[in-house]
N, C-alpha and C positions, 0 to 999 in steps of 0.2 A: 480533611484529606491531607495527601500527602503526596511527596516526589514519588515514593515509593510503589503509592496503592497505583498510580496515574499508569507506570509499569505496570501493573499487578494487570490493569483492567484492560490494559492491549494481548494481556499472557494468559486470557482465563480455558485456550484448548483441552478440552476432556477429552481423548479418544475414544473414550469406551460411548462416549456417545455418537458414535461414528460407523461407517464403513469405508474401507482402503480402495481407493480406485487405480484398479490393477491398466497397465497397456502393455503388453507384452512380457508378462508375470512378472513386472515390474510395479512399484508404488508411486502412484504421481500427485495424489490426492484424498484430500476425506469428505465422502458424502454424507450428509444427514439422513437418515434411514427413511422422512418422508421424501423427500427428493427420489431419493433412490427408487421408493416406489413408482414415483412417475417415470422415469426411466422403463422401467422393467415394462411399459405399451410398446416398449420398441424391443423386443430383442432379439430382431435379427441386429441392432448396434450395441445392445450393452445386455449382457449376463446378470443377473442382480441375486444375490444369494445374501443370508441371513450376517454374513462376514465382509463378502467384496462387491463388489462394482465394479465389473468388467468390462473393455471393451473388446465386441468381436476379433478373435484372431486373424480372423477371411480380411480384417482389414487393415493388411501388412504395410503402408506407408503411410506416409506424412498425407499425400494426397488424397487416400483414398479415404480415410480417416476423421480429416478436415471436412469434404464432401458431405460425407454419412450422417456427423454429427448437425452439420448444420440445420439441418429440417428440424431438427429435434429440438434444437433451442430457439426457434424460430416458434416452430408450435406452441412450446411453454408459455413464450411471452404473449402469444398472443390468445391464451388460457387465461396470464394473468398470474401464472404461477412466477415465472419471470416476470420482475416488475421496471424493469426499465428497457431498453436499448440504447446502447452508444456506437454502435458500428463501427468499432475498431477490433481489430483481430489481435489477440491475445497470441502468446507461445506458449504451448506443455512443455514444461521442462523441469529437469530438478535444479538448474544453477546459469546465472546469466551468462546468455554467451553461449550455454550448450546443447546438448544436441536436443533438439525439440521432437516430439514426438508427433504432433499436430498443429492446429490455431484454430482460437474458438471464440466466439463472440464475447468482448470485457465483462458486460453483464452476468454472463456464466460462470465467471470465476471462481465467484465464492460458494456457487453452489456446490461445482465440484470441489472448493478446497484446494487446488491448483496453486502451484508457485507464480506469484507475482512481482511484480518493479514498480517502482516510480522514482519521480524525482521530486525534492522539497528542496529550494533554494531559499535560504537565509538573506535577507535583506538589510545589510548591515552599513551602520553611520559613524562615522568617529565626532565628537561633537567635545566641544571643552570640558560638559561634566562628563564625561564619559560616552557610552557602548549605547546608541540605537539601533531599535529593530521594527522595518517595518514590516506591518502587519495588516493583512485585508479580512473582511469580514463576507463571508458566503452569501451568497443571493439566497434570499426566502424563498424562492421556488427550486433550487438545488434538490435532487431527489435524497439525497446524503448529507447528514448533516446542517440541515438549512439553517442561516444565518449565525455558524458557531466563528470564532477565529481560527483564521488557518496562517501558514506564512506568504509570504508574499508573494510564492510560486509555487505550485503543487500542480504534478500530474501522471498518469499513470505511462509507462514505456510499452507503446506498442509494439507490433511487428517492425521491421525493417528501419527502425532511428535508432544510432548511437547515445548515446545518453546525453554528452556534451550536445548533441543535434537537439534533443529532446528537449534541454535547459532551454535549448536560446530561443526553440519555436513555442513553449510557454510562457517562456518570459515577453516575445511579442504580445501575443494573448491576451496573456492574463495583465499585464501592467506596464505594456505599450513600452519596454528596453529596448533599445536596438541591439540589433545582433552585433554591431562590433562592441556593446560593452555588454551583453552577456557573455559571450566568449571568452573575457575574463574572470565567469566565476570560478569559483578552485573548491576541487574534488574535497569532502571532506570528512567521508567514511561512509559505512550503511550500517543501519540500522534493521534487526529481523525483529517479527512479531507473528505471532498468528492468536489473532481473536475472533471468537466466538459471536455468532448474530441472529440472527432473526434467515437471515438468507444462507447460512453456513459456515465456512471457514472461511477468513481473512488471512490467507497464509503469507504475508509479503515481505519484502526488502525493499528500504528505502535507500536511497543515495542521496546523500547531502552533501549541500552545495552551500557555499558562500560567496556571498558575492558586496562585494563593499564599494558601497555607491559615494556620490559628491552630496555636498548638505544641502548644492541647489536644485537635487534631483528628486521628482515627485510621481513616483508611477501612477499609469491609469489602469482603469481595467477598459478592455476593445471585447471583449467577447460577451458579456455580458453575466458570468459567473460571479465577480464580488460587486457589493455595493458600494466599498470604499476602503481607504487606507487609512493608519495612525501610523506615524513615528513614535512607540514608544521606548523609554528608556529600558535598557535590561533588567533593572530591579526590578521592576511593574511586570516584565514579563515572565519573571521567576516568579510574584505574587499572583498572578494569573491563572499560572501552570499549577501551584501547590497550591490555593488557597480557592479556588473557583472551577466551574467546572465550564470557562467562557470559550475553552480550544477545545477543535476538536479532536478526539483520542489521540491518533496515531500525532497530530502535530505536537502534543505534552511530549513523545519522546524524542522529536526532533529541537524540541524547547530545552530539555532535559540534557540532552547533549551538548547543546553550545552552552548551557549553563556551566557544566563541569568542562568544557575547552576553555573556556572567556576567568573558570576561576568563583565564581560566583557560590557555586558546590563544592565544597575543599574536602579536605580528608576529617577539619573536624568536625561537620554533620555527623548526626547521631547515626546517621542509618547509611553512611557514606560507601561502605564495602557493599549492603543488599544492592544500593544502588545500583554501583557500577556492575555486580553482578547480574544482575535483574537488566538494565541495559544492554549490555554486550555480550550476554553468556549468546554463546555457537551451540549449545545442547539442541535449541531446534532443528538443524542440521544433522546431528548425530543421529534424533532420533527418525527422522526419516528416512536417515541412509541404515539404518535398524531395520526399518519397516521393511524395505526394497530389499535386501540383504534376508528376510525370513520368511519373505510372502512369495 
């Protein structure tokens, strides 16, 4: 494996294996054409044609929209088709911060393909040999991912949190920080991806965070998501990312970036341009303001 392929495998979206989910002859999403079919036992709320995925026009706001949908994905899950619940309300939106169209159960997200957020904070040590990063390991009953490495703070941005809010009420959580030193992590870019699954489109943006701890500080987990932490060195965790398949996806590209911030990734890797290309390219944006723009 490789820096490269660990990109490749968070970037694998084929559209054509897809349908555009329209809200107001707008694009907000890609459904999987079985999904879609389950859809289409409703259509007094969604339209389902051989191309789009429609939601009723009769359901001209946030409100009414939000309402409508809800039964439906309520339904799913309890079909089974939907396979989890986390009763947090998600935004339809094309870009953080903008106008939302509706909110819909997190579970639902990837079916529809819908734009997402989270947050991954970096857990970072200065130490006489150098650059630590702490690292927690997923609970084995985790419906995603169970027991892969993740970073030390991961979660997704619901309705109504700031993002900084977002960091400090996971980092309570997840590894028992107090909110006056999360508050010092520092903003440290996003990262887009959309990958392909088993339950549909992964369309999201990360915000990465770092946050640089004392060498006598040991997070816990309180909620009961990880099993446990390591202090590992940066090297170990750049052999991790390239060489094993021990994180989970989307954290290789949050790994992948403080590699190339910290230096570790330089310009003379063989493959140093796909990298940063393959990391940071904005095409995913492009092409959905493409889609919106001809649908």
């Amino acid at each position: 494996m490789s820096y490269l392929e660990r990109i490749q495998a968070c970037n694998n979206f084929d559209p054509t294996h897809y349908r555009t989910l329209l809200i107001g002859g707008k694009a907000y999403g890609q459904v999987h054409p079985t999904f879609a079919e389950r859809l289409a036992n409703w259509p007094e709320v969604f339209t389902v044609t051989a191309a789009h995925v429609a939601l009723d026009a009769r359901l001209a706001d946030y409100a009414l929209r939000t309402e409508a949908v809800a039964p439906v994905f309520r339904a799913l899950y309890e079909d089974g088709v939907i396979d989890t619940w986390v009763e947090e309300a998600y935004p339809v939106t094309l870009s953080f911060g903008g106008h939302a169209e509706l909110e819909i159960e997190r579970a639902a997200t990837q079916f529809l393909g819908v734009k997402t957020f989270g947050v991954h904070l970096n857990g970072l040590v200065k130490k006489a040999d150098g650059v630590h990063v702490w690292v927690g390991t997923r609970s084995l009953d985790k419906p995603f991912w169970p027991g892969k490495l993740d970073q030390m703070v991961a979660g997704g941005q619901p309705v109504g949190l700031g993002l900084l809010e977002n960091v400090i009420k996971e980092a309570q959580e997840e590894a028992n920080i107090s909110a006056q030193l999360a508050r010092q992590a520092q903003a440290a870019g996003t990262l887009d991806y959309r990958q392909e699954g088993w339950r549909g489109l992964d369309n999201s943006t990360i915000h990465v965070y770092d946050l640089w701890l004392p060498e006598d500080f040991t997070p816990e987990n309180t909620d009961g998501e990880v099993i446990g932490f390591e202090l590992l060195p940066l090297a170990e965790v750049a052999y991790l990312t390239e060489a094993t398949e021990e994180f989970k996806d989307n954290c290789n590209l949050v790994n992948i970036d403080l590699l190339l911030r910290m230096g570790l990734i330089t310009p003379q890797h063989p493959e140093y341009a796909a990298i940063l290309n393959g990391l940071y390219n904005v095409g995913h944006t492009k092409e959905l303001n493409n889609e919106t723009r001809t649908t």
